[in-house]
C-alpha positions in Angstrom: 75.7 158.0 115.3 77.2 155.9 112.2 80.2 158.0 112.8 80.5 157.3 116.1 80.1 153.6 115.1 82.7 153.8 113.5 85.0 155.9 115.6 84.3 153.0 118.2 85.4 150.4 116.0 88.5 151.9 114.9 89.8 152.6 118.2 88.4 148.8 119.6 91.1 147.8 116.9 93.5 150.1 117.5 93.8 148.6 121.2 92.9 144.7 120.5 96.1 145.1 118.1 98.2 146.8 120.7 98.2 144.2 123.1 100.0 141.0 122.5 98.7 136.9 123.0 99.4 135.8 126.2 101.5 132.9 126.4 100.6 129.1 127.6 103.5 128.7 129.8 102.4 125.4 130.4 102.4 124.7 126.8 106.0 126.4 126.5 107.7 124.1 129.5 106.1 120.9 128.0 107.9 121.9 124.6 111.1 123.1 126.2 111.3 119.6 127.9 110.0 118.0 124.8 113.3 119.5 122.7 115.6 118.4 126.0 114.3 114.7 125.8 114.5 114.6 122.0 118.2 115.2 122.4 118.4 112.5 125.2 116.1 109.9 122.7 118.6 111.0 119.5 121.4 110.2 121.6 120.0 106.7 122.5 119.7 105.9 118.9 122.9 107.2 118.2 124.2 105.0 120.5 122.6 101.7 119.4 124.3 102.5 116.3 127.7 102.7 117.5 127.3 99.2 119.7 127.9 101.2 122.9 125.6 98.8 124.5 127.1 100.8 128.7 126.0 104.4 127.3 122.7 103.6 125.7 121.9 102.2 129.0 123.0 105.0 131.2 120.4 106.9 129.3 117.8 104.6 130.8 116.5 104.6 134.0 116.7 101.2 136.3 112.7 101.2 136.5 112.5 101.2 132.7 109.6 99.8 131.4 110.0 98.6 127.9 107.6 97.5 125.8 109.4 95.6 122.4 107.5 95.4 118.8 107.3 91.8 119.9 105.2 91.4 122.8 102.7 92.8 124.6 104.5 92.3 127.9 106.1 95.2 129.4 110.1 94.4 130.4 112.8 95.4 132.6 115.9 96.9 132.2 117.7 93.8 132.4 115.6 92.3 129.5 115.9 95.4 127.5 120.0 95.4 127.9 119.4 91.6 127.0 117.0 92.2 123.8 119.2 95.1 122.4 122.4 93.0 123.1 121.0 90.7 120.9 120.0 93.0 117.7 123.9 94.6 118.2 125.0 91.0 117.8 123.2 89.7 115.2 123.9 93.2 113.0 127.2 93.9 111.7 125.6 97.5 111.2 122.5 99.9 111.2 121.9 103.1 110.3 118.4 105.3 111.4 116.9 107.6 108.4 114.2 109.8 108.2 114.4 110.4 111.6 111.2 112.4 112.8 110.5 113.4 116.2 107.2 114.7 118.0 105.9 115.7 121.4 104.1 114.1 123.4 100.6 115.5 124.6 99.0 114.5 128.1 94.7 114.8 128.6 94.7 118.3 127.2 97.0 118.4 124.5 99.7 120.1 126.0 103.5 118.7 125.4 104.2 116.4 128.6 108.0 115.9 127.8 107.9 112.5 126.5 108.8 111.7 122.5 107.3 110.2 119.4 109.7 109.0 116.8 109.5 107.6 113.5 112.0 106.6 111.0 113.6 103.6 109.2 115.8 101.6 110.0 118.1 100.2 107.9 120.1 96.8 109.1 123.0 94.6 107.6 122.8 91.1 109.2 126.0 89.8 109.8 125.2 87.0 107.2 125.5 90.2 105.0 121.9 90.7 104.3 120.3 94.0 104.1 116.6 94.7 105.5 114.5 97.4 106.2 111.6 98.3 108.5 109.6 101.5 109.8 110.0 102.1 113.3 107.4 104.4 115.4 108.7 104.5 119.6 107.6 106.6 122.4 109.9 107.5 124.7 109.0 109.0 128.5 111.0 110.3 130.8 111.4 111.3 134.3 112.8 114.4 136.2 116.3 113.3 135.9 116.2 113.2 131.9 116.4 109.3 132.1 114.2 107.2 130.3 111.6 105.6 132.4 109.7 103.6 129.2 110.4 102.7 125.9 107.4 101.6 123.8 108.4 100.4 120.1 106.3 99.3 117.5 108.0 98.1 113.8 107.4 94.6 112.6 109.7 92.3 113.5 108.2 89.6 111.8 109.2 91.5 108.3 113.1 92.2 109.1 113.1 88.0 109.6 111.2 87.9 107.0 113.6 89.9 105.0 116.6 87.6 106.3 114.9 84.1 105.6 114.2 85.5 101.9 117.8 86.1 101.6 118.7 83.1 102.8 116.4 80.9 100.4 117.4 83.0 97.2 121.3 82.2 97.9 
């Protein structure tokens, strides 16, 4: 009887080894569309960089929703275009480090497409003052691969901050 314990055993593990996991396809679609969208997002950044003000905004959608560090309001497109104008203008150059990017999850933790970044950016003002801030964003997007909202969160307060320090120590 032990024997045949045993016997039982062995060949239960035999066969449980044999077969393999099944896959969460919906798991594996959210992440495949995750690592499309975290190209379209790099891009984006990549494009604020280079002051190409048109192509950043082709990657948007014209419903965008964006939500800046320094409100709570949620904006338009128009206001976005306006608000990033503004930062191009005011920077003679920024770079993004430590650029880290993360899926997404909807209800039940499966990737929904849409992208967590953090990083830090690094600014020279065009008064030739350096600053620095952490950024966190999440990005969503919609069927066509077009960004439908961008939520940012970094504090704003501390890059003026940075530039009225500057300012007083000259």
């Amino acid at each position: 009887m032990k024997n045949l314990l045993y016997i039982t055993t062995f060949i239960a593990l035999i066969l449980g080894c044999d077969q393999t996991a099944p896959t969460n396809t919906d798991f594996d679609k959210g992440l495949a569309l995750f690592e499309k969208n975290k190209t379209i997002a790099n891009e984006s950044f990549n494009l604020f960089i280079a002051k190409d003000l048109d192509g950043m905004m082709d990657l948007h959608s014209e419903d965008l929703i964006w939500s800046p560090a320094s409100t709570t309001d949620s904006l338009s497109k128009d206001e976005f275009r306006a608000g990033m104008n503004e930062w191009m203008t005011e920077f003679d150059e920024f770079k993004f480090i430590d650029r880290q990017f993360y899926p997404g999850v909807d209800e039940d933790f499966i990737p929904n497409g849409s992208v967590r970044t953090y990083g830090t950016w690094l600014g020279t003002h065009k008064s030739g003052t350096e600053t620095v801030t952490k950024y966190y964003s999440v990005l969503e997007f919609n069927e066509d691969g077009k960004i439908t909202a961008d939520l940012e969160y970094f504090d704003v307060g501390g890059v003026f901050d940075q530039l009225e320090e500057a300012q007083i120590e000259e």
